[in-house]
PDB file with SEQRES, HELIX, SHEET and CRYST1 records, atoms N, CA, C and O in Angstrom:
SEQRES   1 A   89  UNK UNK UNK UNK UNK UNK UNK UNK UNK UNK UNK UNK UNK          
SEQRES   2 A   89  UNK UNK UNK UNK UNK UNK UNK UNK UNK UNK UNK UNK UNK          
SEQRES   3 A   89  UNK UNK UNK UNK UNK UNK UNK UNK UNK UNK UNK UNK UNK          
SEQRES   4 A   89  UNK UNK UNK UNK UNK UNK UNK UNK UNK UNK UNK UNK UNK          
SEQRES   5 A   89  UNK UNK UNK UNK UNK UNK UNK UNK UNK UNK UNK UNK UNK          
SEQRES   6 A   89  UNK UNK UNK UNK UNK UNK UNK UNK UNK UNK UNK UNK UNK          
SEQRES   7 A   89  UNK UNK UNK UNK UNK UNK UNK UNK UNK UNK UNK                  
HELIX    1 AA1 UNK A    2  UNK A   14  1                                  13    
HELIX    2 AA2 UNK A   26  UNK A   41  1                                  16    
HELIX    3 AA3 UNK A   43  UNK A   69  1                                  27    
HELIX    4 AA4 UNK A   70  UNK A   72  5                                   3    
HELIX    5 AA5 UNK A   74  UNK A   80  1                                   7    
CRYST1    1.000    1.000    1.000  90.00  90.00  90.00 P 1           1          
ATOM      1  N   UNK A   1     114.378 120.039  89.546  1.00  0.00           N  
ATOM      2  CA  UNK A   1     114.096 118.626  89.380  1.00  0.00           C  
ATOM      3  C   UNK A   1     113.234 118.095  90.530  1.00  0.00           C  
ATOM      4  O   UNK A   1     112.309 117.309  90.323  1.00  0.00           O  
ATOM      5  N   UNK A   2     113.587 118.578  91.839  1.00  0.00           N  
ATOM      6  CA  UNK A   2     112.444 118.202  92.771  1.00  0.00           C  
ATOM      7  C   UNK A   2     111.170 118.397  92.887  1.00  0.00           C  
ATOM      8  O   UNK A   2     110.327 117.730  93.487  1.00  0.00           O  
ATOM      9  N   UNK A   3     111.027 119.837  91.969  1.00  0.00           N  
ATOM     10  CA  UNK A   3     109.789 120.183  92.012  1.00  0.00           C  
ATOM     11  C   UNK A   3     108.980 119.592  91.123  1.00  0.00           C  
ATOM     12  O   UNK A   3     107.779 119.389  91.303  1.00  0.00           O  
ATOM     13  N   UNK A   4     109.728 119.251  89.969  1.00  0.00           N  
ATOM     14  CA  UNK A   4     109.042 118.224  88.790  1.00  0.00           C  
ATOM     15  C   UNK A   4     108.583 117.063  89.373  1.00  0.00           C  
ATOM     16  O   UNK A   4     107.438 116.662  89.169  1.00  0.00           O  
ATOM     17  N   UNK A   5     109.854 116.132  90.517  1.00  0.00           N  
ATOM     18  CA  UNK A   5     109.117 114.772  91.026  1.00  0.00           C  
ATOM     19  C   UNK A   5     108.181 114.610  91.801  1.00  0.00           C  
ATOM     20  O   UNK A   5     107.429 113.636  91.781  1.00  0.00           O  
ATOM     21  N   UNK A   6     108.098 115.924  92.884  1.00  0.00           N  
ATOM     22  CA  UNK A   6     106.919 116.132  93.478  1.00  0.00           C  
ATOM     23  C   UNK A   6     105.416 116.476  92.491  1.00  0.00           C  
ATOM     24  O   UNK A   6     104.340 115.975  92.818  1.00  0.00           O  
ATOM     25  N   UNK A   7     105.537 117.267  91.438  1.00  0.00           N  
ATOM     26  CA  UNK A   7     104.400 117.538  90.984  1.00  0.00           C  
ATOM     27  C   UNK A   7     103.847 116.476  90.187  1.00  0.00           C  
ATOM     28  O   UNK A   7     102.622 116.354  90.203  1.00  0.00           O  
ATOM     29  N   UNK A   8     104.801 115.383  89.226  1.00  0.00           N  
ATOM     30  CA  UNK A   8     104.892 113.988  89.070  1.00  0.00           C  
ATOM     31  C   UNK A   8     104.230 112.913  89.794  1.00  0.00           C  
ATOM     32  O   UNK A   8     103.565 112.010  89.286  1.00  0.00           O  
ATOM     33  N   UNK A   9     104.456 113.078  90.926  1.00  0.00           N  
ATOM     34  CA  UNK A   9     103.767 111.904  91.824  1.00  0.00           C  
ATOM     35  C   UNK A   9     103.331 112.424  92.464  1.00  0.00           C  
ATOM     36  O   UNK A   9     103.442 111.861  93.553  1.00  0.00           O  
ATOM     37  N   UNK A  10     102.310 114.113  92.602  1.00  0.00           N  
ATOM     38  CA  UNK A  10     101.093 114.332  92.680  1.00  0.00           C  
ATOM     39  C   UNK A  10     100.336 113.886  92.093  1.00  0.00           C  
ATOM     40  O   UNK A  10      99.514 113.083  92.535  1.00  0.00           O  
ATOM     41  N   UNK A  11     100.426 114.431  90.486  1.00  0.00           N  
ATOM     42  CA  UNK A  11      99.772 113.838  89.453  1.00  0.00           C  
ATOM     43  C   UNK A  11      99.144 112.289  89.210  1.00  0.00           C  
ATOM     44  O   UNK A  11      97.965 112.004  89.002  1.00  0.00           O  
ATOM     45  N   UNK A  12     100.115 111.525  89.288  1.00  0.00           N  
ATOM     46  CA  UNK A  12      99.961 110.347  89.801  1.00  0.00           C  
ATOM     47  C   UNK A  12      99.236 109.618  91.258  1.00  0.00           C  
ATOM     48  O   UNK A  12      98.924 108.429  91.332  1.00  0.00           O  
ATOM     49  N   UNK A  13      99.124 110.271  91.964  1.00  0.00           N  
ATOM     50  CA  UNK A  13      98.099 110.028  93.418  1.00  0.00           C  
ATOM     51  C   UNK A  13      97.039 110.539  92.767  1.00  0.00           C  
ATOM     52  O   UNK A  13      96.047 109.812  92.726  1.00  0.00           O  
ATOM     53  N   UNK A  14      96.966 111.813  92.136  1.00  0.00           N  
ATOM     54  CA  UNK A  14      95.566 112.402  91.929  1.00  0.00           C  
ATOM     55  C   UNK A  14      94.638 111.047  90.310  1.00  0.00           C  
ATOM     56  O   UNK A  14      93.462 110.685  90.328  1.00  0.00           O  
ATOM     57  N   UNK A  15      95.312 110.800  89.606  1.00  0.00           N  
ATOM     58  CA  UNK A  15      95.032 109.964  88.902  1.00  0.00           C  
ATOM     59  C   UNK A  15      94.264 108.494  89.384  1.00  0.00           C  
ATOM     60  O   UNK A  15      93.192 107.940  89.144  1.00  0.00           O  
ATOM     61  N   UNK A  16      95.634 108.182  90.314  1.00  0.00           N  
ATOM     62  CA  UNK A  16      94.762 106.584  91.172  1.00  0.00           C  
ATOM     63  C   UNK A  16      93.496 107.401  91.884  1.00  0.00           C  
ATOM     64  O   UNK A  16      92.407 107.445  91.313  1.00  0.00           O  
ATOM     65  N   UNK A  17      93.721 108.063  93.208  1.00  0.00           N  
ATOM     66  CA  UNK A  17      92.861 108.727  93.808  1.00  0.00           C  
ATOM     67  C   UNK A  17      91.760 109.314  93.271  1.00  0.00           C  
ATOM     68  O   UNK A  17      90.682 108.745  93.447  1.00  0.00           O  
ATOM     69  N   UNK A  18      91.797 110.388  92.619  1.00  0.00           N  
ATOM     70  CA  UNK A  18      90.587 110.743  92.547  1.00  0.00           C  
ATOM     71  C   UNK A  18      89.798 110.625  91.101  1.00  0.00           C  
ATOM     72  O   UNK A  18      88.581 110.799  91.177  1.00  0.00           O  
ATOM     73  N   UNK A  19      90.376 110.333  89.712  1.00  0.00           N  
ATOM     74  CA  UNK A  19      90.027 109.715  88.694  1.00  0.00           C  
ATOM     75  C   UNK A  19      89.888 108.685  88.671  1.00  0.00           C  
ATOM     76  O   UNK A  19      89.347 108.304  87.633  1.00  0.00           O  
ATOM     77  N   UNK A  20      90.239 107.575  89.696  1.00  0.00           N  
ATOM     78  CA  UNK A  20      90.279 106.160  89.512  1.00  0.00           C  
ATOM     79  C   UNK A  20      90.532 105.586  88.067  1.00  0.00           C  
ATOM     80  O   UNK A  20      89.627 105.026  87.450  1.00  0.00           O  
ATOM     81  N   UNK A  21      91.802 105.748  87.551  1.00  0.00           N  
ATOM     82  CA  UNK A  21      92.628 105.384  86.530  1.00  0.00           C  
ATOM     83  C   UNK A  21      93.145 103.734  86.648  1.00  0.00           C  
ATOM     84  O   UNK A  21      94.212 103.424  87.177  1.00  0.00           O  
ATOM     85  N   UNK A  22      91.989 102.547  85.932  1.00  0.00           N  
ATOM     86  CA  UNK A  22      92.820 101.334  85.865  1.00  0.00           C  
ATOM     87  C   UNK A  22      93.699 101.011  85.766  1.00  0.00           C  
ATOM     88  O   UNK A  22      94.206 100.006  86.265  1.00  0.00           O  
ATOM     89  N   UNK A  23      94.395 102.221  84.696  1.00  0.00           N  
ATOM     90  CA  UNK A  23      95.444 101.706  83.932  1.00  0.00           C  
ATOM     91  C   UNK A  23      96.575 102.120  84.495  1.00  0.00           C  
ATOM     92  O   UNK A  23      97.729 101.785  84.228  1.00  0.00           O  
ATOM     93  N   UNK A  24      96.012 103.175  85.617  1.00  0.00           N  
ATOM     94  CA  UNK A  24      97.235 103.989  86.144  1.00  0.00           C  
ATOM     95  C   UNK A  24      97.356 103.131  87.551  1.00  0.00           C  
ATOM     96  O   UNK A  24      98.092 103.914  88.152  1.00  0.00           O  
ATOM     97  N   UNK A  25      97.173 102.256  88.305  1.00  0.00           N  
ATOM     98  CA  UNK A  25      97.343 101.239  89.219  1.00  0.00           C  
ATOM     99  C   UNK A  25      97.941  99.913  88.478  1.00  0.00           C  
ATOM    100  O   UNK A  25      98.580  99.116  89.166  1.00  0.00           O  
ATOM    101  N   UNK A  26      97.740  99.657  87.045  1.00  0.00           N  
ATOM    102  CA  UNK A  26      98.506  98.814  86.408  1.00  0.00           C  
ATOM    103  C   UNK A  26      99.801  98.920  86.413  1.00  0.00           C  
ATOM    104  O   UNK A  26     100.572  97.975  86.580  1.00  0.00           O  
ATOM    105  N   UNK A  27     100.234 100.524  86.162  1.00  0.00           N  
ATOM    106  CA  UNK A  27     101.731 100.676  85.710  1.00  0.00           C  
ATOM    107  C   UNK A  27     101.709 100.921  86.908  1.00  0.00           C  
ATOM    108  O   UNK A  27     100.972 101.895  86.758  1.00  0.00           O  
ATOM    109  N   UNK A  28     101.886 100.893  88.086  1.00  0.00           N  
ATOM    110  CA  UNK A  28     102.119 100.742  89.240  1.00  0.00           C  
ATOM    111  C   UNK A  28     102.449  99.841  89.837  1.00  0.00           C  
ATOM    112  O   UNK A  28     103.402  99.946  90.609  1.00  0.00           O  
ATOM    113  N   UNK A  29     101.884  98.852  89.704  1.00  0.00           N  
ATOM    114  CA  UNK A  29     102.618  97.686  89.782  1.00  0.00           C  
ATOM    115  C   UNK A  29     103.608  97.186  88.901  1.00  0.00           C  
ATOM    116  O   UNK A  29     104.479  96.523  89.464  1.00  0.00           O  
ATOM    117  N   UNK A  30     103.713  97.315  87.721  1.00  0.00           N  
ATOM    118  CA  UNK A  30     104.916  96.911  86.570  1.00  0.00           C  
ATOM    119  C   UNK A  30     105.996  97.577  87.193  1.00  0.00           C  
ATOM    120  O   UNK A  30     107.033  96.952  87.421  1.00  0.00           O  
ATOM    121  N   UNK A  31     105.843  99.148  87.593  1.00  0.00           N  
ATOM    122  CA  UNK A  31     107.264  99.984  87.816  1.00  0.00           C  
ATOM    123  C   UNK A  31     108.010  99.175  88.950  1.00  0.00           C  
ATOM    124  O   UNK A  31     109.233  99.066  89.046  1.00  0.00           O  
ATOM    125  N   UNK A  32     106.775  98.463  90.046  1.00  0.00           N  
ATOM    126  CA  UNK A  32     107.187  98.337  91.212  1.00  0.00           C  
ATOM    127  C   UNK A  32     107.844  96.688  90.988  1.00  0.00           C  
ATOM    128  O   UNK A  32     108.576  96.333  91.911  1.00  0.00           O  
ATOM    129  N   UNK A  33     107.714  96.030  90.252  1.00  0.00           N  
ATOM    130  CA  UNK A  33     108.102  94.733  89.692  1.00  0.00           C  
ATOM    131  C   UNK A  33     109.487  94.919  89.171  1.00  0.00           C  
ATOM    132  O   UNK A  33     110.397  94.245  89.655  1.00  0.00           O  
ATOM    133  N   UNK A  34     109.719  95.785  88.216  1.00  0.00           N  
ATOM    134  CA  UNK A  34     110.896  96.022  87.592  1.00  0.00           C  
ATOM    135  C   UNK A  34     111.417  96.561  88.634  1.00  0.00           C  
ATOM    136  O   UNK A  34     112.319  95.856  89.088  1.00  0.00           O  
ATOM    137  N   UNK A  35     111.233  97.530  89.222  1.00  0.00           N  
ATOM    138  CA  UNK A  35     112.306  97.972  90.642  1.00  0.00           C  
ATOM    139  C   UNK A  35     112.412  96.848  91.356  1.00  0.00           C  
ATOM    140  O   UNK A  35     113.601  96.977  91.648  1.00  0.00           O  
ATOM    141  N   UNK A  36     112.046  95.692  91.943  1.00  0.00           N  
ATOM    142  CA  UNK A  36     112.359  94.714  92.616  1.00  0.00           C  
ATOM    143  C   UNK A  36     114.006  93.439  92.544  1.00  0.00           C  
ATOM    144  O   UNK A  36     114.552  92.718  93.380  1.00  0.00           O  
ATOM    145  N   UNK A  37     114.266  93.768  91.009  1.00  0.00           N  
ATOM    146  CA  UNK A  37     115.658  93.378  90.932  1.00  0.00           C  
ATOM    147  C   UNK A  37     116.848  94.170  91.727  1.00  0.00           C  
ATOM    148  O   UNK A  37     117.600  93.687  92.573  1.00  0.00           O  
ATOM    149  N   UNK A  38     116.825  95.328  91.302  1.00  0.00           N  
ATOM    150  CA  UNK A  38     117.726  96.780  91.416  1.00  0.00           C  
ATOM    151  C   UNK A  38     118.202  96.631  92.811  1.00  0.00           C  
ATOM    152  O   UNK A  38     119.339  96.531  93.271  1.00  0.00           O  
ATOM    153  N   UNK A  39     116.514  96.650  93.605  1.00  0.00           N  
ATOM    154  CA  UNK A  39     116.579  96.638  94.790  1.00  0.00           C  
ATOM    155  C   UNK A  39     117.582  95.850  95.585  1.00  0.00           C  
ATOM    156  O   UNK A  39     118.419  96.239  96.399  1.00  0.00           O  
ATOM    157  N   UNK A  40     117.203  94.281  95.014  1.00  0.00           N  
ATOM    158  CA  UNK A  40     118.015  93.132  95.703  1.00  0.00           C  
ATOM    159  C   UNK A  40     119.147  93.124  95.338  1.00  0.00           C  
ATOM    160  O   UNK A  40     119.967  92.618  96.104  1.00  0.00           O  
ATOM    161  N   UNK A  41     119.745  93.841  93.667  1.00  0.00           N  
ATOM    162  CA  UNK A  41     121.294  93.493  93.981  1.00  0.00           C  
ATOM    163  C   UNK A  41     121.850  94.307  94.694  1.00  0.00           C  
ATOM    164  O   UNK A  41     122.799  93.992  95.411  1.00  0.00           O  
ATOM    165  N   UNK A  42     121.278  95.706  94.617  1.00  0.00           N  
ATOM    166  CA  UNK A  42     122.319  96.770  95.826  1.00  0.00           C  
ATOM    167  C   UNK A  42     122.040  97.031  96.673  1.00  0.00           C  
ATOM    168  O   UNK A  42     122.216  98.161  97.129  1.00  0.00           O  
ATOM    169  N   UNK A  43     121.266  95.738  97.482  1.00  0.00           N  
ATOM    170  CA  UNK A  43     120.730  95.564  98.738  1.00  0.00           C  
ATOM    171  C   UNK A  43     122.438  95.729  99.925  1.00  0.00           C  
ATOM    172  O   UNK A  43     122.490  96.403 100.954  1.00  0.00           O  
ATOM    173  N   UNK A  44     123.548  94.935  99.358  1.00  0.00           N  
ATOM    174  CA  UNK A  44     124.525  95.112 100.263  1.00  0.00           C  
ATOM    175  C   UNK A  44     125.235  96.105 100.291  1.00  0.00           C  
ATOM    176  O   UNK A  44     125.814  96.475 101.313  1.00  0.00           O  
ATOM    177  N   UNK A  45     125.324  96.869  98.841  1.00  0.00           N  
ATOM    178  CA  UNK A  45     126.046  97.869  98.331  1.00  0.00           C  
ATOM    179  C   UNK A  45     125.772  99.219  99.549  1.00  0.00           C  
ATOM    180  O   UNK A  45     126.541  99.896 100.231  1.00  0.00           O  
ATOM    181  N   UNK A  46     123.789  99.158  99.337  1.00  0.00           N  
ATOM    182  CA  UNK A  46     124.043  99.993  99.986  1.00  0.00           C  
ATOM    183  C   UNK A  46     124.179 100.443 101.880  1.00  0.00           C  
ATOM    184  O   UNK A  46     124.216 101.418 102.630  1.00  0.00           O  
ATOM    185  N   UNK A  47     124.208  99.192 101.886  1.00  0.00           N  
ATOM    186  CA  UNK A  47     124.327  98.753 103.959  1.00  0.00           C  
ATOM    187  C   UNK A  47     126.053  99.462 103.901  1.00  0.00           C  
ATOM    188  O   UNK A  47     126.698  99.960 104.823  1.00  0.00           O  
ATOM    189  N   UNK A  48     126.407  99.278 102.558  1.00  0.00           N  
ATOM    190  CA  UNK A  48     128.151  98.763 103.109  1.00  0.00           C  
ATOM    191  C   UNK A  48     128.454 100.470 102.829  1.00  0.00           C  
ATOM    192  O   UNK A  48     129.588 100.874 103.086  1.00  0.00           O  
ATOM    193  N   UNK A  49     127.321 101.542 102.251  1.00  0.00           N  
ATOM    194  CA  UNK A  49     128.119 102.962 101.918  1.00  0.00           C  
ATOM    195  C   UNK A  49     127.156 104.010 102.995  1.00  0.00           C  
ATOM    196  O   UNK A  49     127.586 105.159 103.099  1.00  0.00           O  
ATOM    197  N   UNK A  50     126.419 103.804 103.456  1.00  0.00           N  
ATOM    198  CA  UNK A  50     125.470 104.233 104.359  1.00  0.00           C  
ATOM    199  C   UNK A  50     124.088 103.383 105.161  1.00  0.00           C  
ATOM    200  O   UNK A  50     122.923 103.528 104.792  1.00  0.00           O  
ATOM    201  N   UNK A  51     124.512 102.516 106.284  1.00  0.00           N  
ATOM    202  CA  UNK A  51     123.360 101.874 106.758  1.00  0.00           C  
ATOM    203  C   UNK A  51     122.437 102.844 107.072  1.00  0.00           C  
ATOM    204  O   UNK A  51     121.359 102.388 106.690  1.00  0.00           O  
ATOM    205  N   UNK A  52     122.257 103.989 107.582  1.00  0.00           N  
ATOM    206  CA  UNK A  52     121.291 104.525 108.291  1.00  0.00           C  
ATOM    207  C   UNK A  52     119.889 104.738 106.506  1.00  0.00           C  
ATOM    208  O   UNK A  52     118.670 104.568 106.517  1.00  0.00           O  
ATOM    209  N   UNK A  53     120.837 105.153 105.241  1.00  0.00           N  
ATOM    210  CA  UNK A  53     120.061 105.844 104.398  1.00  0.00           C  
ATOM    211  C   UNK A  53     119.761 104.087 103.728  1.00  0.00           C  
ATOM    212  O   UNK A  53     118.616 103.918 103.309  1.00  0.00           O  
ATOM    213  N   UNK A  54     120.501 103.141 103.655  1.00  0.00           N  
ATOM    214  CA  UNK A  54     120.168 102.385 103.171  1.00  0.00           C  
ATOM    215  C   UNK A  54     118.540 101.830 104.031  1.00  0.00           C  
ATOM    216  O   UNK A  54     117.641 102.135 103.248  1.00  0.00           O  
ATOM    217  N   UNK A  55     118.103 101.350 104.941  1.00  0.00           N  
ATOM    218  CA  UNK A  55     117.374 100.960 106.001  1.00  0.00           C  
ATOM    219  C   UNK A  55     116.322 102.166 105.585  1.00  0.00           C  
ATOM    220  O   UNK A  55     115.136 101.835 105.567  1.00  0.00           O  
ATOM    221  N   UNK A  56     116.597 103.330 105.300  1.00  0.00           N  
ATOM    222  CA  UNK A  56     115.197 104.030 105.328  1.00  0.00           C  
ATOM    223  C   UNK A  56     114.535 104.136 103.933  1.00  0.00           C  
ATOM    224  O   UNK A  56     113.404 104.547 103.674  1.00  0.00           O  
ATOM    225  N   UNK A  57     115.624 103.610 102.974  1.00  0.00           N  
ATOM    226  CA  UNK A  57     115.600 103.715 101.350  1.00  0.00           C  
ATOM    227  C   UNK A  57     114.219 102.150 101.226  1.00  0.00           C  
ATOM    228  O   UNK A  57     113.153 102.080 100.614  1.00  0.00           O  
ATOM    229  N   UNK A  58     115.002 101.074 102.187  1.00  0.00           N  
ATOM    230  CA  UNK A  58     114.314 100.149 101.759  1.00  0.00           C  
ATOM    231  C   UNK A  58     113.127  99.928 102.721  1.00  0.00           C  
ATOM    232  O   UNK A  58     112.224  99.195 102.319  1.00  0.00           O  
ATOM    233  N   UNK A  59     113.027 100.483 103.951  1.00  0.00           N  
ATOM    234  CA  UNK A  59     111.715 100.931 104.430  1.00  0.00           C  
ATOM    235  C   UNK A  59     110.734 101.610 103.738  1.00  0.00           C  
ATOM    236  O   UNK A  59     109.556 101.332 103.963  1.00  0.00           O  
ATOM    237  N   UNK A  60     111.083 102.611 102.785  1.00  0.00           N  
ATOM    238  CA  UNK A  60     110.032 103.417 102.121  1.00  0.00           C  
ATOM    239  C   UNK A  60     109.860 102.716 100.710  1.00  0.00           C  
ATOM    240  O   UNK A  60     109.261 103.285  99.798  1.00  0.00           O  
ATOM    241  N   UNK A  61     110.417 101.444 100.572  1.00  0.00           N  
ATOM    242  CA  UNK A  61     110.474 100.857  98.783  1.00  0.00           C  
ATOM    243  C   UNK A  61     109.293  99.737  99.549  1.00  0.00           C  
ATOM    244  O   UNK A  61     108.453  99.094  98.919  1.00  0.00           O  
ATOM    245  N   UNK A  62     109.480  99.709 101.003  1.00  0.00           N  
ATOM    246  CA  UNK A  62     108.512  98.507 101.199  1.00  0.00           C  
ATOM    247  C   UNK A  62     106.819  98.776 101.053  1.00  0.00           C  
ATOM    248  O   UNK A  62     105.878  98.192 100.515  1.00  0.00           O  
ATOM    249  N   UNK A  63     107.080 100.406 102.117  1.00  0.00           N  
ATOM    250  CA  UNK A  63     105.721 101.145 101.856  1.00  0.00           C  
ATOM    251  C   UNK A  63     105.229 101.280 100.620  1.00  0.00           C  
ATOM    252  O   UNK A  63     104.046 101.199 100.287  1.00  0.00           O  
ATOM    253  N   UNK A  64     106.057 101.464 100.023  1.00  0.00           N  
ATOM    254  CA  UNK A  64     105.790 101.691  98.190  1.00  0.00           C  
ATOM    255  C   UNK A  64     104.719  99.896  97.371  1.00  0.00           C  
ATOM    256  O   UNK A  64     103.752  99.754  96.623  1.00  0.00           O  
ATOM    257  N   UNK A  65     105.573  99.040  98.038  1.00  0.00           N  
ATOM    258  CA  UNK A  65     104.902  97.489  98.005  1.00  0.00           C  
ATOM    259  C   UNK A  65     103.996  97.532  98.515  1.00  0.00           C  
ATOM    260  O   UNK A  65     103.044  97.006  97.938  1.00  0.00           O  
ATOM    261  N   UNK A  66     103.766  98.120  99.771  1.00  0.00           N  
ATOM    262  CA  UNK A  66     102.049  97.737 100.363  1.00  0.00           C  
ATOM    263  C   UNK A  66     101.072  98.382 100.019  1.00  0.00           C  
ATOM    264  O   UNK A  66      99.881  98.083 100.102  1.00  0.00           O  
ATOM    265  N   UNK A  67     101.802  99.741  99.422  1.00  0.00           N  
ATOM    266  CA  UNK A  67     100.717 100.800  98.993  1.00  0.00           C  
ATOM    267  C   UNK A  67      99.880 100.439  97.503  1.00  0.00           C  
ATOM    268  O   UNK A  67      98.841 100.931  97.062  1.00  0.00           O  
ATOM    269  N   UNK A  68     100.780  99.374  96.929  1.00  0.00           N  
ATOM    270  CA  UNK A  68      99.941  99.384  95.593  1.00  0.00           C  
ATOM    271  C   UNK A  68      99.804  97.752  95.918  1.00  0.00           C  
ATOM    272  O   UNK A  68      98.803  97.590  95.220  1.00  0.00           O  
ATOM    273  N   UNK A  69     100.010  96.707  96.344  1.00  0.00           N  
ATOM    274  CA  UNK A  69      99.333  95.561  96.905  1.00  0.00           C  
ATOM    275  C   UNK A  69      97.793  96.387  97.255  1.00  0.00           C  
ATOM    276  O   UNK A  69      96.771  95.977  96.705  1.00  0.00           O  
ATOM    277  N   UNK A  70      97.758  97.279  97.975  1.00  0.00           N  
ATOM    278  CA  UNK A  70      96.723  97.448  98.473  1.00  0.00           C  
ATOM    279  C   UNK A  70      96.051  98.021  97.660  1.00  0.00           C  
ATOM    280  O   UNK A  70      94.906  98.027  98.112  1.00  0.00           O  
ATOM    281  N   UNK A  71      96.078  98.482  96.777  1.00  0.00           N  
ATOM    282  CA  UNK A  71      95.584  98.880  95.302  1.00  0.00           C  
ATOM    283  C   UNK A  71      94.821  98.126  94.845  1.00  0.00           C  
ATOM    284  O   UNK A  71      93.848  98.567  94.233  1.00  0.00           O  
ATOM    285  N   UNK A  72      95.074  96.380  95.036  1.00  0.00           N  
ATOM    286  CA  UNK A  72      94.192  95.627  94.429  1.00  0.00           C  
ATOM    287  C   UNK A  72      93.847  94.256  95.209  1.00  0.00           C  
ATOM    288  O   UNK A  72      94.002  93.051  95.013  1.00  0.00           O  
ATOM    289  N   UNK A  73      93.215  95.219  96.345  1.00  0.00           N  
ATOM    290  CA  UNK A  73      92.607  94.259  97.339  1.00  0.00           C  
ATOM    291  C   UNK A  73      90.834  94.319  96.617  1.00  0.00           C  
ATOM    292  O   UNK A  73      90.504  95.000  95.646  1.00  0.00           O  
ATOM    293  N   UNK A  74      90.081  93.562  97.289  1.00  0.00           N  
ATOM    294  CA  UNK A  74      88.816  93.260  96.132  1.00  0.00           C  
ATOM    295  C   UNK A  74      88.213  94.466  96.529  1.00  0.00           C  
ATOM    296  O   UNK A  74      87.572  94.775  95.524  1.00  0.00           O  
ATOM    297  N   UNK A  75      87.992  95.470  97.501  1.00  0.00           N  
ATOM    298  CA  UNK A  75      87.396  96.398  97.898  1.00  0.00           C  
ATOM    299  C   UNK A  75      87.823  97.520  96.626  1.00  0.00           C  
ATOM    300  O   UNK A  75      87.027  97.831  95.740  1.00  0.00           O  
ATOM    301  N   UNK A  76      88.991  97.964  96.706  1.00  0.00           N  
ATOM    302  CA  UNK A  76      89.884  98.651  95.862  1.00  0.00           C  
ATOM    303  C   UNK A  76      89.580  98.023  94.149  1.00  0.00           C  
ATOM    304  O   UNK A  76      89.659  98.820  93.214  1.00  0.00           O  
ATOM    305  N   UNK A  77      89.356  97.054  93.984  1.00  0.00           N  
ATOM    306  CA  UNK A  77      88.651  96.806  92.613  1.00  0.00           C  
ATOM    307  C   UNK A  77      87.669  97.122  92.507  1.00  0.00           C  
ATOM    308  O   UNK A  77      87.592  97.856  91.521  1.00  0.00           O  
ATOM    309  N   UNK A  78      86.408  96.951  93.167  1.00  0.00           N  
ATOM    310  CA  UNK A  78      85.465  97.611  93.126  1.00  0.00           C  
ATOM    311  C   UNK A  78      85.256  99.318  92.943  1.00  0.00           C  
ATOM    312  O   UNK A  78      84.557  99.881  92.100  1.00  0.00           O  
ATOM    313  N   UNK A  79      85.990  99.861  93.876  1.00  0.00           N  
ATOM    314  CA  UNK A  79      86.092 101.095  93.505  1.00  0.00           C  
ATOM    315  C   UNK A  79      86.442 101.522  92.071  1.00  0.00           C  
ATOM    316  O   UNK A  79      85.740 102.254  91.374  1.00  0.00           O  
ATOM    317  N   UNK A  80      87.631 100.968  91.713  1.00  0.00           N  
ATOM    318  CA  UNK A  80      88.242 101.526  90.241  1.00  0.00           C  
ATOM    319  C   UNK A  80      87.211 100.788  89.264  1.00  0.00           C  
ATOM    320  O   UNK A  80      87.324 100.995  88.056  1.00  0.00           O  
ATOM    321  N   UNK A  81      86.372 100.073  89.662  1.00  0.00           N  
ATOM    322  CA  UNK A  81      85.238  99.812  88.550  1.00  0.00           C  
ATOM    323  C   UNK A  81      84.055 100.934  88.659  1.00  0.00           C  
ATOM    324  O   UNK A  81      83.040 100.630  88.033  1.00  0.00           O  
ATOM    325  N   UNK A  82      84.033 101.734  89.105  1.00  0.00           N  
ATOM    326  CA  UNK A  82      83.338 102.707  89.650  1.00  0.00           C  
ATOM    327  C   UNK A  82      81.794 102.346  89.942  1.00  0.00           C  
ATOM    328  O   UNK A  82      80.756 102.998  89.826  1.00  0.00           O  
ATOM    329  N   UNK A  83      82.126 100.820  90.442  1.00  0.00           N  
ATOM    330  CA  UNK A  83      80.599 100.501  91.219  1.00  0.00           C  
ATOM    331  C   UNK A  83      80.394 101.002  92.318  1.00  0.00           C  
ATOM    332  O   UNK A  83      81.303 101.488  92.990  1.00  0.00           O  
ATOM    333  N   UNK A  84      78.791 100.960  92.800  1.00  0.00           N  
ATOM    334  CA  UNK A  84      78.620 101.819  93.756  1.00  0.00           C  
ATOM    335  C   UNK A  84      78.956 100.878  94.673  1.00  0.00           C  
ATOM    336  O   UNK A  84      78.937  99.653  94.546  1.00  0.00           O  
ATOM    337  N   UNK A  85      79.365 101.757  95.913  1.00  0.00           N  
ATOM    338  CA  UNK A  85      79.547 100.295  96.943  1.00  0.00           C  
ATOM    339  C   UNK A  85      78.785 101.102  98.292  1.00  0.00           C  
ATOM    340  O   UNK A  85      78.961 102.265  98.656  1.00  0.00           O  
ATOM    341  N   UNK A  86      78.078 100.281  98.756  1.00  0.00           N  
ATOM    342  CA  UNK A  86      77.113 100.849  99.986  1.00  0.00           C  
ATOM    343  C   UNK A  86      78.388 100.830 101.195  1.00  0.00           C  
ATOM    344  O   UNK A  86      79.336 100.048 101.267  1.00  0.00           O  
ATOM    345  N   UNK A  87      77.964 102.219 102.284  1.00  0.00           N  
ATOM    346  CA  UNK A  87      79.112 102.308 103.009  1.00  0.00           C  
ATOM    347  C   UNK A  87      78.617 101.631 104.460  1.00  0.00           C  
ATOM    348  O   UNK A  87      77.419 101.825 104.669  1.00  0.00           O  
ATOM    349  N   UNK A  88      79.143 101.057 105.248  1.00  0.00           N  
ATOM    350  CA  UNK A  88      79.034  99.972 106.599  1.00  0.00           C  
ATOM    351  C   UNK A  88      78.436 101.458 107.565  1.00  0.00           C  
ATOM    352  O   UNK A  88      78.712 102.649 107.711  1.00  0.00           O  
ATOM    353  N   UNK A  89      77.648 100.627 107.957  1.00  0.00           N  
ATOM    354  CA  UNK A  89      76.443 101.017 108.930  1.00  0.00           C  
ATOM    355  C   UNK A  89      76.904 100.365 110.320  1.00  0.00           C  
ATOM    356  O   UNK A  89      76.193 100.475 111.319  1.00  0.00           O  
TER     357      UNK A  89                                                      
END                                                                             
């Protein structure tokens, strides 16, 4: 099963990354929307059964938020429109 989620969300980096998949930065944000409830109700649950794993669970759900925020900063639109964009001199 690990090896499936790793090769899973290879697949998925290689899709945003190097196909520049619209549609695949869309459901990226939806997944990350719908995970945003989950998050907040067993936000105490999980302080109260492991702080150390809880704190690194929701450290890496945050990275997960900035990583696809940053998905659709106007630079990052441009790209997935596959315009050319001249590189800074």
């Amino acid at each position: 099963m690990f090896v499936c989620s790793i090769a899973g969300q290879s697949l998925w980096i290689w899709l945003i990354a190097r196909k520049r998949q619209n549609w695949a930065r869309w459901i990226s944000l939806v997944m990350v929307i719908i995970g945003i409830p989950s998050v907040i109700i067993d936000f105490d649950e999980r302080f109260r059964f492991n702080a150390v794993a809880a704190i690194l669970f929701h450290t890496g759900y945050l990275l997960l938020v900035v990583a696809v925020v940053l998905l659709f900063r106007s630079d990052a639109r441009a790209w997935f429109s596959r315009a050319r964009v001249a590189p800074d001199t």
